[in-house]
N, C-alpha and C positions, 0 to 999 in steps of 0.2 A: 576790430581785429580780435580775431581770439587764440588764444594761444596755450596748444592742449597736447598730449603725448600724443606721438604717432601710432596709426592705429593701420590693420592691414593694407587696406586698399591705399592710401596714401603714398605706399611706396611706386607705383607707375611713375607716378607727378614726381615726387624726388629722385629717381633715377631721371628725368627729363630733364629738372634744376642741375644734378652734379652734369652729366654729358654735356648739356649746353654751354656749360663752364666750361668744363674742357675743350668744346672745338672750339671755345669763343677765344680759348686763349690766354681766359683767367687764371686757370690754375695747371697745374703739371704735373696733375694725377691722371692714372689711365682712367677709361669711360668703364662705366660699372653695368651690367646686368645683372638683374632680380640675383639670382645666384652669389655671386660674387655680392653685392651689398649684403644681403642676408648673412654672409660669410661672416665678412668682414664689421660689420658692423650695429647688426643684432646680435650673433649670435657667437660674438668672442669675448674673450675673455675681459672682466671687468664691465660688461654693458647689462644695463638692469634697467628696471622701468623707466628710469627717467633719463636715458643714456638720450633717446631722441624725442625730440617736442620739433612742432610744425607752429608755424604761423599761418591762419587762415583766416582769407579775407574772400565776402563775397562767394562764398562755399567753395571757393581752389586754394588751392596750398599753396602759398604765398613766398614762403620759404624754410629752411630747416635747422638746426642743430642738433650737435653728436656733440656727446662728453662725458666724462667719468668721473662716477663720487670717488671723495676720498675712502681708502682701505676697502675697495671692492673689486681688488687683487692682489695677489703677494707681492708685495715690494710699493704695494701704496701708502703713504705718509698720511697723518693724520693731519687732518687738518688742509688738505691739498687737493682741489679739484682738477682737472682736466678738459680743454677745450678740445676738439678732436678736427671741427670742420664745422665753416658758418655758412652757408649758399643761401642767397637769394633771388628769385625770379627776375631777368629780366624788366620786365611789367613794371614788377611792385619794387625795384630800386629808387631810395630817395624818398621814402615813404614812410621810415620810421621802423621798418619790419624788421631789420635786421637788430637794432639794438633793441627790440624788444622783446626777441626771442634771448639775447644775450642777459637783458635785467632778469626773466624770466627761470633761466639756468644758476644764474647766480641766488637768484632768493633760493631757490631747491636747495641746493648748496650747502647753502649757509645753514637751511634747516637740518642737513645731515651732518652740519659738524665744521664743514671748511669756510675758513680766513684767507685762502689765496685759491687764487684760478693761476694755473701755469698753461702758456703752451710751450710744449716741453716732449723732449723723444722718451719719458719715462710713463707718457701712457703708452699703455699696451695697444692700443688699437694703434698698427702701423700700415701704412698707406705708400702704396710704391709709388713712384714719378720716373717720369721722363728729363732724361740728358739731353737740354736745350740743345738745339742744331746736332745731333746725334740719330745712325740709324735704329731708334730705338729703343741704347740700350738706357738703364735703369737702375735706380737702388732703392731698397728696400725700406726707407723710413725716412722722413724728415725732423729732423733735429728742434724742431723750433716752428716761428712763423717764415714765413718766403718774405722777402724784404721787399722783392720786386713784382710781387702780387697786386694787382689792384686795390683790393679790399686791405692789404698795408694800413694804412693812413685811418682806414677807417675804425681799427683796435688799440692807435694812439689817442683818438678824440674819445674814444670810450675808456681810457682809463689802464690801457696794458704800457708798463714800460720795460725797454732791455735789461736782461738780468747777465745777459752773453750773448755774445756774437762767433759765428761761426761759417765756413765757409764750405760750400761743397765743392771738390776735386776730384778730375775725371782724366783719365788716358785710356786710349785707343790702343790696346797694348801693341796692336799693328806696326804702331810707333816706335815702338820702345827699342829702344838701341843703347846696350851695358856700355857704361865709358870704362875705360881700360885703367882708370882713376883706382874704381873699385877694388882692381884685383891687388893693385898697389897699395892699397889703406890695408887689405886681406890678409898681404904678406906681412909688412908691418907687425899686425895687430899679433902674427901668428909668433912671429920674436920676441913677442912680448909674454909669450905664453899667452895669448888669449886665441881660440879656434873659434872661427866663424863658421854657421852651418847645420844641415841639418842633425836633430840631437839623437843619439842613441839610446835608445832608451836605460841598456846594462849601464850605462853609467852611473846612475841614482846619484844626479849632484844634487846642491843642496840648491834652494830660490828665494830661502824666509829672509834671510840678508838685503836681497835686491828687495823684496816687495816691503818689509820696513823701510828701507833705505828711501823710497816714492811715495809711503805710507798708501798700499794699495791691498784690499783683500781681494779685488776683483781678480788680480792677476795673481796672487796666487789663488785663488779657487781654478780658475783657468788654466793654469801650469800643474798644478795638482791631477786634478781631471784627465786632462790630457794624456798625462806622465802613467795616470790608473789606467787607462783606456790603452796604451803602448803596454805594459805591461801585461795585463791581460788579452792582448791581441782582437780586443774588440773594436767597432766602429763606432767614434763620439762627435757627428757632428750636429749640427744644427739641424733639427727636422724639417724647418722652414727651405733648408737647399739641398731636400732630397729629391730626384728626378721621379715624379710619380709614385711617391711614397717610396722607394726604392731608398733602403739605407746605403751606403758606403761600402765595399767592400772590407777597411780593415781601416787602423787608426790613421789620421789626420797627421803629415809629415808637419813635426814642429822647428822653427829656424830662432839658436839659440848663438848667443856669443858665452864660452865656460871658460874661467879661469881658475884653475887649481881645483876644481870640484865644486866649485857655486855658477850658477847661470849668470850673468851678469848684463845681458841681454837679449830679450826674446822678441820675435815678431811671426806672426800666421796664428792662427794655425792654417795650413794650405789648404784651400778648399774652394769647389766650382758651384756655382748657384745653375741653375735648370738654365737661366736667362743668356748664360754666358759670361757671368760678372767673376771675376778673382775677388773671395770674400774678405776682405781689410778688418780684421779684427782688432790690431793698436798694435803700439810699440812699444818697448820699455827698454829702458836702460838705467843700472845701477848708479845714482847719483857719483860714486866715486871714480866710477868709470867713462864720466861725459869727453865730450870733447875730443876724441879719439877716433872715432869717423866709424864709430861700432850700428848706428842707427843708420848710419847711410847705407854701407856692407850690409845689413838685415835687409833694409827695404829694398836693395836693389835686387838682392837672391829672392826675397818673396816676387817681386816682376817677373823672375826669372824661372823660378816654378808656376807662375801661372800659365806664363807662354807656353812652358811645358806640359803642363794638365792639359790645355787647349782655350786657354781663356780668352775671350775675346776683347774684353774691359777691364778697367777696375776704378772704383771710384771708392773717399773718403771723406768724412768731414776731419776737421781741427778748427781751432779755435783761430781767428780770424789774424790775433799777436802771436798767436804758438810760435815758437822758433824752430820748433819741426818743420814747419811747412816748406823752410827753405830745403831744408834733404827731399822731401817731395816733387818741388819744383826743379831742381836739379834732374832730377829720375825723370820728368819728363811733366808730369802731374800738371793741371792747369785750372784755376780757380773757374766756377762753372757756377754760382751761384751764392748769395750771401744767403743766410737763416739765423735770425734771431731768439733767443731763448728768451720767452715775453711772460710777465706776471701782473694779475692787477687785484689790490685788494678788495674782500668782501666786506 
């Protein structure tokens, strides 16, 4: 067996390996054309000589892997490699091929620096899948390993174990029916001085409060951004759910809960993926302000601006104990798949 970086022609044979996986039922990734591989997986971001090696046996390609050095893109840690996707042939299953393109990847590795291999939604090369027993539709990244994958089993005998557990959730917004709960938590909240809803920009409340308060800089960079983008009456979304490059017409409707001039809960930003999906960015809510029914009121008005944009889906992960999940599953939301956040040292 030899086992060498992928070189042009190689790529027929592993578009053959990923697709037969997918109709075989292994994985719940779409089927890849020349194109679309090249896309995704040469030629994005973080992938470098050594992102794919093949295993060859008997002069065919045996089977593959994809993975990413540590710091060989913004926001990669030192010392942290990436597993991306391991396929093997049919044929050559049970034959050793797979974990030795696996030892293989790890010596690289280590020669560039890295002490862990994560699979992990912090490599950049993201990969859409299919929503089991769904017309379809789909999200944009897997979080983790798929727990209920075949090849599962075979990344605990090699040495990866749970770092986190997480669950994928999905509704058919078709579904979706506001309980009258809602408007009652609404009023409430609103006697209290708190407004739920979408946020005006002229307000300029304050947010550094809530994101210390969660200890979060993502959310505020993201409330920030947002708030600059409203302001200046530009469009700030995400380039990946532009329709045909086709930017946005104007900023991304943001759904905040504000009391007395601080945000105190936010969720969206509103936004439609090409696919049909309502894009599920997170939720937050101001530690002091929990327990109030302020996350439920957010999540149920973002369902309720998707239906309205024209969404046809929407799916999330959370973490498998989260206590969100229950405002999730309330709103209708139904767990769709487990994913693990897996690590194995070098």
């Amino acid at each position: 067996m030899l086992i060498r970086n992928m070189a042009p022609e190689d790529i027929s044979k592993i578009i053959h390996i990923w697709n037969a996986c997918v109709s075989a039922g292994d994985v719940l990734y779409y089927p890849m054309t020349e194109a679309s591989f090249r896309r995704k997986m040469v030629e994005n971001i973080g992938c470098g000589p050594d992102s794919l090696i093949v295993a060859e046996k008997d002069g065919q390609v045996a089977g593959f892997l994809h993975g990413v050095a540590p710091q060989s893109f913004p926001g990669g840690k030192p010392g942290c490699a990436y597993l991306t996707v391991l396929m093997v042939d049919t044929a050559s299953r049970g034959q050793g091929v797979g974990r030795a393109l696996l030892n293989a990847f790890a010596e690289r590795m280590k020669a560039q620096g890295a002490d862990t291999l994560y699979i992990s939604s912090v490599n950049p090369v993201n990969l859409d899948w299919r929503i089991p027993g769904t017309p379809g539709h789909d999200h944009n990244n897997m979080p983790g390993a798929d727990a209920a994958c075949p090849g599962y089993p075979f990344l605990e005998r090699c040495g990866f174990s749970v770092r986190y557990r997480e669950t994928a959730m999905y509704m058919n917004l078709a579904d979706y029916r506001p309980s009258g709960k809602v408007e009652e938590i609404r009023k409430r909240l609103l006697s209290e001085n708190i407004y739920t809803g979408p946020y005006d920009a002229g307000w300029d409340c304050g947010f550094d409060r809530m994101c210390d308060g969660v200890g979060s800089d993502y959310w505020r960079d993201v409330l920030r951004t947002e708030i600059e983008a409203w302001k200046a009456g530009r469009p700030n979304a995400d380039p990946r759910m532009w329709a045909d490059g086709i930017a946005p017409k104007g900023p991304r409707t943001l759904l905040t809960a504000v009391h007395e001039g601080q945000i105190v809960g936010f969720t969206g930003p509103v936004d439609l993926q090409k696919s049909g999906r309502g894009w599920f960015t997170g939720i937050c809510t101001d530690p002091s302000f929990e327990r109030r029914g302020i996350a439920t009121v957010l999540f149920n008005l973002l369902m309720q601006a998707f239906v309205q944009e024209g969404a046809a889906f929407s799916t999330l992960f959370t973490g498998l104990d989260n206590p969100a999940r229950k405002v999730y599953e309330r709103a209708g939301m139904r767990p769709v798949r487990q994913f693990n956040l897996m690590t194995m040292k070098l």
